[in-house]
MMTF fields as JSON, N, C-alpha, C and O atoms, coordinates in Angstrom:
{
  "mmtfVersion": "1.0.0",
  "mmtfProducer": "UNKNOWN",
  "numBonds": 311,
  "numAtoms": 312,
  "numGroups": 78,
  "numChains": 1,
  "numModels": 1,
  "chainsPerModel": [1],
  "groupsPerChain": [78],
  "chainIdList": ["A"],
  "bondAtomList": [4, 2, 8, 6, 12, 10, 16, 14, 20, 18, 24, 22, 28, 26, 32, 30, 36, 34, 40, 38, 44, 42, 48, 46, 52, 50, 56, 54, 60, 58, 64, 62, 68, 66, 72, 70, 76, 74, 80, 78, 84, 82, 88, 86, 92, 90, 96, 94, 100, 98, 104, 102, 108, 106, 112, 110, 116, 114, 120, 118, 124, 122, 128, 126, 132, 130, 136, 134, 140, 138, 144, 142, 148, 146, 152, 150, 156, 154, 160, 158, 164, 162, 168, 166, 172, 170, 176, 174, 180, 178, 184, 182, 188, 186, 192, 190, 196, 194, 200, 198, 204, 202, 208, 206, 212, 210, 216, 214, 220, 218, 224, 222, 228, 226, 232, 230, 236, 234, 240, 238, 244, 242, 248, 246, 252, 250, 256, 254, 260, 258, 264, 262, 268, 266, 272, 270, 276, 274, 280, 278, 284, 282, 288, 286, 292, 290, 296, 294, 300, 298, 304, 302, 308, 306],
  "bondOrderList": [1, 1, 1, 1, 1, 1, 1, 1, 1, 1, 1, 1, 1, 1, 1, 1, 1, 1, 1, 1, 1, 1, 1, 1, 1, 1, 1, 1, 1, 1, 1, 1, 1, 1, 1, 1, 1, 1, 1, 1, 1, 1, 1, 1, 1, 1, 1, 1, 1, 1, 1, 1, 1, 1, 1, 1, 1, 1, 1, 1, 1, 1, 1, 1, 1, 1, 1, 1, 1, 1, 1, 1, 1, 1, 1, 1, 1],
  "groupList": [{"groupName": "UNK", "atomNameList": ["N", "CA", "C", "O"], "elementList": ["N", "C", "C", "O"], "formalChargeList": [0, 0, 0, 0], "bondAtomList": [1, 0, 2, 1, 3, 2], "bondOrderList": [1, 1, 2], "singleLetterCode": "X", "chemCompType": "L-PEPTIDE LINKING"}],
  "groupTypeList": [0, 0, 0, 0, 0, 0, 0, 0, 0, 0, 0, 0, 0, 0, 0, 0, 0, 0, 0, 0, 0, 0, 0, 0, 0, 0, 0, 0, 0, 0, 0, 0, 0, 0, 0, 0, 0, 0, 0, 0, 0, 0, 0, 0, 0, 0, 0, 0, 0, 0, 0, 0, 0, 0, 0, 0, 0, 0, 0, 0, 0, 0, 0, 0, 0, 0, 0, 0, 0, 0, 0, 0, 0, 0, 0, 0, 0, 0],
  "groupIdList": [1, 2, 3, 4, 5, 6, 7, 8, 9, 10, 11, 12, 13, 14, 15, 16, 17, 18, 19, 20, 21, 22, 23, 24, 25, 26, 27, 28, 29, 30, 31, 32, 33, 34, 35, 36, 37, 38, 39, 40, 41, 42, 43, 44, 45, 46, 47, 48, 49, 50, 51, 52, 53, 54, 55, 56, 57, 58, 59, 60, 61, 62, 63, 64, 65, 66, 67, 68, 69, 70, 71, 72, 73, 74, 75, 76, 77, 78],
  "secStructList": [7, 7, 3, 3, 7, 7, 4, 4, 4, 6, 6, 6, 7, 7, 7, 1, 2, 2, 2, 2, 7, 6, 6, 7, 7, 5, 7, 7, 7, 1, 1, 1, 7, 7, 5, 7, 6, 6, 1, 7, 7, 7, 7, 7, 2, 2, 2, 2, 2, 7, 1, 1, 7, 7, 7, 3, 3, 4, 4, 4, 7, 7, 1, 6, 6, 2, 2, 2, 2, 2, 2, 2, 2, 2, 2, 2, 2, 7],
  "xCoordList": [-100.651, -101.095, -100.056, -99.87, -99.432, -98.252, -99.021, -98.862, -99.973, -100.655, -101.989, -102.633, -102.679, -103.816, -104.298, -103.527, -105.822, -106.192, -107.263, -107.923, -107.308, -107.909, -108.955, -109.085, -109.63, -111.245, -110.828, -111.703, -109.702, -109.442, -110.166, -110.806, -109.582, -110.19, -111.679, -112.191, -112.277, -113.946, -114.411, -114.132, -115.116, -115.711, -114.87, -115.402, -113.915, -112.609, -112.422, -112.874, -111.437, -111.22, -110.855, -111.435, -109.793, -109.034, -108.467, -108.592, -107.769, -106.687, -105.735, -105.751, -104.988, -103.571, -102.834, -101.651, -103.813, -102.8, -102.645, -101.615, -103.894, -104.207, -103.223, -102.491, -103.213, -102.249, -100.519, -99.831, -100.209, -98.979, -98.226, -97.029, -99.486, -99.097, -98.25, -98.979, -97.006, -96.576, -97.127, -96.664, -98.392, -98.279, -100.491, -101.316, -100.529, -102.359, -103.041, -104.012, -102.6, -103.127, -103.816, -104.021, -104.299, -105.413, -106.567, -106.553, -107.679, -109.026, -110.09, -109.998, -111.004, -111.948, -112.986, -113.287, -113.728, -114.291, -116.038, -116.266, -116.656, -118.105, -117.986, -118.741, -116.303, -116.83, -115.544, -115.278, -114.447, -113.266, -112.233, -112.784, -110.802, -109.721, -109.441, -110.521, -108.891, -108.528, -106.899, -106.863, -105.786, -104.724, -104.978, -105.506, -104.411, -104.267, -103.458, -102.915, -102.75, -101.866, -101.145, -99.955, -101.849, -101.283, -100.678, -100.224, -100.629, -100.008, -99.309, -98.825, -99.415, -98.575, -97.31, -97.196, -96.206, -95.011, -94.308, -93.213, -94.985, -94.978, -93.629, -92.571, -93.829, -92.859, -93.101, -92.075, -94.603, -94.848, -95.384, -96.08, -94.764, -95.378, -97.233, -97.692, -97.659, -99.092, -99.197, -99.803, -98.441, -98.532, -98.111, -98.588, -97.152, -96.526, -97.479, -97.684, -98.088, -99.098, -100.094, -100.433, -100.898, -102.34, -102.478, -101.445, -103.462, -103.565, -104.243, -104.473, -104.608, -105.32, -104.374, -104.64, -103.552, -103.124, -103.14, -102.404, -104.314, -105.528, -104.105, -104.234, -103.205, -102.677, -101.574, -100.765, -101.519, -100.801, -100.044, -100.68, -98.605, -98.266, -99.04, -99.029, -99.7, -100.354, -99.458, -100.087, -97.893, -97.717, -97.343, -96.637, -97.929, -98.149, -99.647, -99.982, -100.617, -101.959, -101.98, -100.928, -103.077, -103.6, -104.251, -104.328, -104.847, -105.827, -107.407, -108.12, -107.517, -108.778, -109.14, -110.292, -108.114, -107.421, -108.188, -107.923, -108.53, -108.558, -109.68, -109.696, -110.723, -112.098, -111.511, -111.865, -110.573, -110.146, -109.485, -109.843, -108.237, -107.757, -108.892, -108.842, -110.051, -110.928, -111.381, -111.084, -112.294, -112.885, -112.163, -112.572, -110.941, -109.807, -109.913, -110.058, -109.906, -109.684, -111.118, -111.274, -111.966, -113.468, -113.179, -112.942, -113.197, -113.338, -112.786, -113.592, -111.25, -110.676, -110.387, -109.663, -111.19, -111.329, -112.643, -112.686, -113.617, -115.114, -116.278, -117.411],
  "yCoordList": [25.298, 24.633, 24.895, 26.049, 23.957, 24.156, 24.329, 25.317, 23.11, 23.504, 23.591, 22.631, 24.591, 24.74, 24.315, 24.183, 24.17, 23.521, 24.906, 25.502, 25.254, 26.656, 26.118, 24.917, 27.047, 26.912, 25.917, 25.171, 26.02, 25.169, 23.542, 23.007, 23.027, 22.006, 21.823, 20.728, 23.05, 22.825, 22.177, 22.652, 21.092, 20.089, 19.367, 18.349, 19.276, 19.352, 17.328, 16.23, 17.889, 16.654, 15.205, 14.126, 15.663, 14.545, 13.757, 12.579, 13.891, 13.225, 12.351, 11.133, 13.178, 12.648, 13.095, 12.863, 13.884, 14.495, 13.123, 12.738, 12.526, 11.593, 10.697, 10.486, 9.958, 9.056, 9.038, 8.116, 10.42, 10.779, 10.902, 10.689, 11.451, 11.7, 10.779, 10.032, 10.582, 9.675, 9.461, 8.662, 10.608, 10.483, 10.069, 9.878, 10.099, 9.655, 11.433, 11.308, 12.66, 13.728, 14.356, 15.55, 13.869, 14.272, 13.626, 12.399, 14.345, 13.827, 14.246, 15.396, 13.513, 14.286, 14.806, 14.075, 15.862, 16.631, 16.524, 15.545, 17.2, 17.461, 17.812, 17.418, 19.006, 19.456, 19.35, 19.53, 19.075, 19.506, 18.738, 18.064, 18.594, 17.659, 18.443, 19.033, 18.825, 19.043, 18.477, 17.406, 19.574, 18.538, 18.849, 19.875, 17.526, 17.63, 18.24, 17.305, 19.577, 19.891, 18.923, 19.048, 18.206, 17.978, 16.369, 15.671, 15.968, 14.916, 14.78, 13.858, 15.955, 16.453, 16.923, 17.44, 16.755, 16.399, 17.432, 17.795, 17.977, 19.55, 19.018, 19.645, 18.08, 17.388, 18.15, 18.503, 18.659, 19.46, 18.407, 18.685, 16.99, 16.361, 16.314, 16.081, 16.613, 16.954, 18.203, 18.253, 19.115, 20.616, 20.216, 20.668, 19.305, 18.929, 18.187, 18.4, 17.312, 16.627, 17.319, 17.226, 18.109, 18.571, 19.224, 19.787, 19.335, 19.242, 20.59, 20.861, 21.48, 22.387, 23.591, 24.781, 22.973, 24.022, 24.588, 25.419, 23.858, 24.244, 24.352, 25.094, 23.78, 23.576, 24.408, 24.518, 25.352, 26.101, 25.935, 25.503, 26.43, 26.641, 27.98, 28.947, 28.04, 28.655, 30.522, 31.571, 30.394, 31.656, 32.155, 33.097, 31.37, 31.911, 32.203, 32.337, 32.289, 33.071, 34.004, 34.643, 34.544, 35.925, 36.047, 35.178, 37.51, 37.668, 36.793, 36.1, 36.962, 36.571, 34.941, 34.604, 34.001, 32.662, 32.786, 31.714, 33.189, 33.258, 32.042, 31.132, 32.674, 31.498, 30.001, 29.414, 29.281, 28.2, 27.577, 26.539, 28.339, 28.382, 27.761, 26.664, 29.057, 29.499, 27.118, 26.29, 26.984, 25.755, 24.652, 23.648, 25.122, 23.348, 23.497, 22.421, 24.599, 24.567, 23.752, 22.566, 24.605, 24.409, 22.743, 22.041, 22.128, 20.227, 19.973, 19.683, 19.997, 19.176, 19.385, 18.694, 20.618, 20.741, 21.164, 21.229, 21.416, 20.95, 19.708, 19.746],
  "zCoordList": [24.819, 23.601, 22.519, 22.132, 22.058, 20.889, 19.463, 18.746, 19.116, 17.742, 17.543, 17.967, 16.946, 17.104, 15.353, 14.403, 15.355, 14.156, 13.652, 14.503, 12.328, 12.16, 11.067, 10.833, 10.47, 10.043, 8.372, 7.934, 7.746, 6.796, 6.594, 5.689, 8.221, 8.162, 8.747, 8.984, 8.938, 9.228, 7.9, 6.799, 8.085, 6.714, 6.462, 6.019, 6.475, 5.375, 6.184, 5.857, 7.394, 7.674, 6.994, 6.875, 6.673, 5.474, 6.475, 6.142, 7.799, 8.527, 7.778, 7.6, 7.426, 7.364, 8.515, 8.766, 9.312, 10.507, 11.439, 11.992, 11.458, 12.428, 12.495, 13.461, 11.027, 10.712, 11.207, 11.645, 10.932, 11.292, 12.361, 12.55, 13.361, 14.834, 15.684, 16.336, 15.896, 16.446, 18.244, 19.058, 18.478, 20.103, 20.096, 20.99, 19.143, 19.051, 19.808, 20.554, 19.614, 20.485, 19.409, 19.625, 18.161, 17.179, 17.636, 17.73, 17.968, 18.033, 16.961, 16.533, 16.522, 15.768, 16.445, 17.389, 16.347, 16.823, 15.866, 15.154, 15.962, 15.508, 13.68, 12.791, 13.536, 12.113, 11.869, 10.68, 12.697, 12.606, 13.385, 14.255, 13.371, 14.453, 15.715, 15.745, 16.624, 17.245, 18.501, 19.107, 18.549, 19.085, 20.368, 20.795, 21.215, 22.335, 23.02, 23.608, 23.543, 24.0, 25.369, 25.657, 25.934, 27.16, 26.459, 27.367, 25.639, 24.669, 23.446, 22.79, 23.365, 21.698, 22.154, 23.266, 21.25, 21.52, 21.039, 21.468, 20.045, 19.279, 18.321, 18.263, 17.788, 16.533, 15.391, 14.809, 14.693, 13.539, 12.317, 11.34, 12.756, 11.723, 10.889, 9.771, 11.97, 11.529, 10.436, 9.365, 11.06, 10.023, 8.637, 7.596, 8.747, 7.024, 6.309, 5.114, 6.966, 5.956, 5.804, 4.624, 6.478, 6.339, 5.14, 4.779, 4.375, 3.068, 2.886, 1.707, 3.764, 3.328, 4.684, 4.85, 5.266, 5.805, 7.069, 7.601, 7.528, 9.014, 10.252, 11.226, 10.11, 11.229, 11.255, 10.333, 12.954, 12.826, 14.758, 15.719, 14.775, 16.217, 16.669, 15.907, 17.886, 18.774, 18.63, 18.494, 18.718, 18.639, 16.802, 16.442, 16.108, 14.695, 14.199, 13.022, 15.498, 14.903, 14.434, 14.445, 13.823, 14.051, 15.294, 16.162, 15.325, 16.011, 15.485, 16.211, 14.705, 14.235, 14.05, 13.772, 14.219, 14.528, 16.388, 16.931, 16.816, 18.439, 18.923, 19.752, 17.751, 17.891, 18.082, 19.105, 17.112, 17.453, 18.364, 18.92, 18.601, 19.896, 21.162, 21.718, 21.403, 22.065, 22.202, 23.063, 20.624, 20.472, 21.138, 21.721, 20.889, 21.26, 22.438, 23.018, 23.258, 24.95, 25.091, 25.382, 24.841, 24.938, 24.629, 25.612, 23.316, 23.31, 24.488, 25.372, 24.884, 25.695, 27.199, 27.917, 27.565, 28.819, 29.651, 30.88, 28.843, 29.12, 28.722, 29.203]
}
């Protein structure tokens, strides 16, 4: 997974990420976006627009970042 989406955009959900994505691997989710790793191109353009920040590459978490990680697997592979 190259970018993961963190609790910023829980509610939030402005998508400008959506718009930007040149590969369509933003989905919306229940409270929140989620990227597709197996379609994301790991360009970054999503991280520059997002407006609150939510979006981060997978080896720039924290620990405490894990829950999301955890959610995106959870949307796109159950």
């Amino acid at each position: 997974m190259a970018f993961v989406v963190l609790s910023p955009c829980i509610g939030e959900k402005a998508g400008e990420c959506v718009d930007v994505c040149p590969v369509d691997c933003i989905e919306e989710g229940e409270d929140q976006y989620f990227i597709n790793p197996d379609i994301c191109i790991d360009c970054g353009a999503c991280q520059g627009v997002c407006p609150v920040d939510a979006i981060v590459e997978e080896y720039e978490m924290n620990e405490s970042d894990a829950p999301y990680l955890k959610k995106a697997e959870t949307f796109f592979w159950y």
